[in-house]
C-alpha positions in Angstrom: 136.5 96.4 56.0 133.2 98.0 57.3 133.8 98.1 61.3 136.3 101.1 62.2 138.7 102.1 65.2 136.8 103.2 68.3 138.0 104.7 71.5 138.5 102.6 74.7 134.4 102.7 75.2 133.8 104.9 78.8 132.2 101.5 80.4 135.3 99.4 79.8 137.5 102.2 80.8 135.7 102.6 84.3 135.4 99.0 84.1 139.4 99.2 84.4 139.6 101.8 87.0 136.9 100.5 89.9 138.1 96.7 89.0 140.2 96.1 91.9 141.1 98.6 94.8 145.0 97.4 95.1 147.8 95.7 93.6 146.4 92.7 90.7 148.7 89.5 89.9 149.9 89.4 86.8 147.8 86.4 85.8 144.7 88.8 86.3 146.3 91.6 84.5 146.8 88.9 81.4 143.3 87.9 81.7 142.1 91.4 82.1 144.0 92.3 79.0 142.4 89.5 77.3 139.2 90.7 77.7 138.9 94.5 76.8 140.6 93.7 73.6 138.3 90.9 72.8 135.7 93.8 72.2 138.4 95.8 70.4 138.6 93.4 67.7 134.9 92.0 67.8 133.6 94.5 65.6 136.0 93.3 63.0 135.0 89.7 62.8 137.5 88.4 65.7 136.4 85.6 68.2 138.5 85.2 70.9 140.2 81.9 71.7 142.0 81.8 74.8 145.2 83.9 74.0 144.1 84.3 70.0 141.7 86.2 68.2 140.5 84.8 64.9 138.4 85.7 62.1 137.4 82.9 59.7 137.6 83.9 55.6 136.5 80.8 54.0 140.1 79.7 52.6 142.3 81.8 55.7 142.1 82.7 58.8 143.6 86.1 60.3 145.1 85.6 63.7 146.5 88.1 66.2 148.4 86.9 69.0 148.7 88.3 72.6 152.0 86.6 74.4 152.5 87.5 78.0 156.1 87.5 79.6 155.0 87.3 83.6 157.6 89.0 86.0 157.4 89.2 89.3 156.0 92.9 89.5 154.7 93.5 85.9 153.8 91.6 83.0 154.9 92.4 79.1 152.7 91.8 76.6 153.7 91.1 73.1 151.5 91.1 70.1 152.3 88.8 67.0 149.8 88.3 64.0 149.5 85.7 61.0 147.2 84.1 58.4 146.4 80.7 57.6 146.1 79.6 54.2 143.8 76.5 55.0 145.2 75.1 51.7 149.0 75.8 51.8 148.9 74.1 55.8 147.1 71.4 54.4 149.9 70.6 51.5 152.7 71.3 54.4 151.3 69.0 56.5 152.2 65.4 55.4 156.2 67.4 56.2 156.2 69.7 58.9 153.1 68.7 60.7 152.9 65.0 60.6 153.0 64.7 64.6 150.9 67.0 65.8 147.3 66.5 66.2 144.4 68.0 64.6 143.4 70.1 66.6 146.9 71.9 67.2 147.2 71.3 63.5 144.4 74.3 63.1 146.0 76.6 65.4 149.4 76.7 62.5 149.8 79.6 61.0 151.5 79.6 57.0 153.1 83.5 57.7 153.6 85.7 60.5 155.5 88.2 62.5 155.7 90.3 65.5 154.3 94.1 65.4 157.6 95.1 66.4 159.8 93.7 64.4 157.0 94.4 61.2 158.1 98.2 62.4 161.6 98.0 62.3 161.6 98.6 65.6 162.8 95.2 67.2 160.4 93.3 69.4 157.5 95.5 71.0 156.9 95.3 74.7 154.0 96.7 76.5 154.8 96.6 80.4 152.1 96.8 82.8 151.8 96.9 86.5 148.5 97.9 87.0 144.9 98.1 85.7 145.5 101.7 84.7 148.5 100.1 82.4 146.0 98.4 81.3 143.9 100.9 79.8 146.7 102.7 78.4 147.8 99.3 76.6 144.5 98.7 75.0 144.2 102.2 73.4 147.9 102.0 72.2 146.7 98.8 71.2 143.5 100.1 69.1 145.8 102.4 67.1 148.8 99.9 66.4 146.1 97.2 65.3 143.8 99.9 63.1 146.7 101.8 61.1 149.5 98.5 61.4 148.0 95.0 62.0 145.5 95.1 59.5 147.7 96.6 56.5 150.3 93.7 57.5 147.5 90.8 57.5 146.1 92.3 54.2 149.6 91.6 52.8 150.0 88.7 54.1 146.9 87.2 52.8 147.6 87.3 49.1 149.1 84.4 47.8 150.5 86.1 44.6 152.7 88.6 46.9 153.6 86.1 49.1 154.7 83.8 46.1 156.6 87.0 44.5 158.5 87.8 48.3 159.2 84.2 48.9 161.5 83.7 45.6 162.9 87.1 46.3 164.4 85.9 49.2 164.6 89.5 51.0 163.9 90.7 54.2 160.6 90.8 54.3 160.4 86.8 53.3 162.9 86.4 56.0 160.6 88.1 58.8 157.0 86.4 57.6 159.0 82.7 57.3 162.0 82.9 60.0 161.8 79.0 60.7 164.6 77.0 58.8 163.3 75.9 55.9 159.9 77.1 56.2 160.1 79.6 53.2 161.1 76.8 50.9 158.1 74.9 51.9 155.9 77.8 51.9 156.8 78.4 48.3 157.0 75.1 47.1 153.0 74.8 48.4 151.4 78.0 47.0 153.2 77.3 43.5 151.6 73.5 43.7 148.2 75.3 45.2 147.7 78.0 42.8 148.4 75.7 39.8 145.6 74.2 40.1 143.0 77.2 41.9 140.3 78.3 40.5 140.8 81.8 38.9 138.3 83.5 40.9 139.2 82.4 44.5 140.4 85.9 45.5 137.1 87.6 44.8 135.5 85.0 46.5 137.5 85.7 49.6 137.2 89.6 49.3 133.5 89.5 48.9 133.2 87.4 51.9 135.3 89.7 54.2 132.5 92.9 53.4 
């Protein structure tokens, strides 16, 4: 990965504090939210789409995930990420996603959890009642997604470890797969996938992230 973390640059940070001169709704603390991490993540390859940032690697996709809870004061923000195996979705769909259409179809993820709970900590919540929670959330942000995110969407993007935790059974299977049934049918599609892969798909992938 050649783009590293950055501080909170000083334009978006006054860019936070002159915004608005009084209380914000929560829907424009969301969508202010939205858009400082946008550049965050830009300078590793992620492309913002509505409430998900994406970064295309030929056979995945890496996906972080910003949910908002709305209250009637504050907002909490909760951050889940996932990857895509273009292939495994594509053997899973005729199964579990015969009903949906395309287009939601490319939104699935194959495996996926929330920061907190990839912690041990239990569900992260941000809470934020003003622009300068705002601020404070995206640098918090920066460090969680620089030193945690990326380690867990490296680990989640090799089929061989996912194959190896998915028979296991444990924990960790248990967190990336927690919909009934899902882990069976993850595993069931990456052992009928990588049967027939060519051998050097994984370097193909690595060279194309840089």
């Amino acid at each position: 990965m050649s783009a590293r973390w950055v501080g909170l640059p000083a334009a978006e940070a006054r860019c936070v504090r002159r915004r608005v001169k009084g209380p914000m709704s929560t829907q424009r603390l969301s969508d202010l939210v939205l858009q400082l991490v946008a550049p965050v993540l830009a300078p590793f390859g992620f492309v913002r789409a509505q409430q998900t940032f994406r970064k295309e690697l030929g056979d995945q996709c890496w996906m972080v995930h910003l949910s908002f809870v709305r209250h009637r004061e504050d907002v909490d923000v909760i951050c889940d990420f996932a990857v895509r195996h273009h292939a495994i979705q594509d053997l899973l769909r005729p199964k579990r996603y015969a009903k949906i259409s395309d287009r939601e179809f490319r939104t699935t993820a194959t495996v996926g959890t929330e920061l907190g709970n990839y912690l041990g900590q239990g569900q992260r919540r941000w809470s934020i009642r003003e622009p300068a929670d705002v601020a404070a959330f995206v640098t918090d942000f920066q460090y969680c997604f620089s030193e945690h995110i990326l380690h867990g969407l490296e680990a989640l993007s090799e089929l061989t470890q996912l194959q190896e935790a998915l028979e296991r059974g444990d924990a960790w299977a248990r967190l990336i797969c927690p919909l009934p049934g899902q882990a069976t049918a993850v595993l069931e599609a990456i052992r009928s996938h990588r049967a027939h892969a060519p051998s050097n798909q994984r370097l193909q992938r690595r060279a194309s992230r840089g």
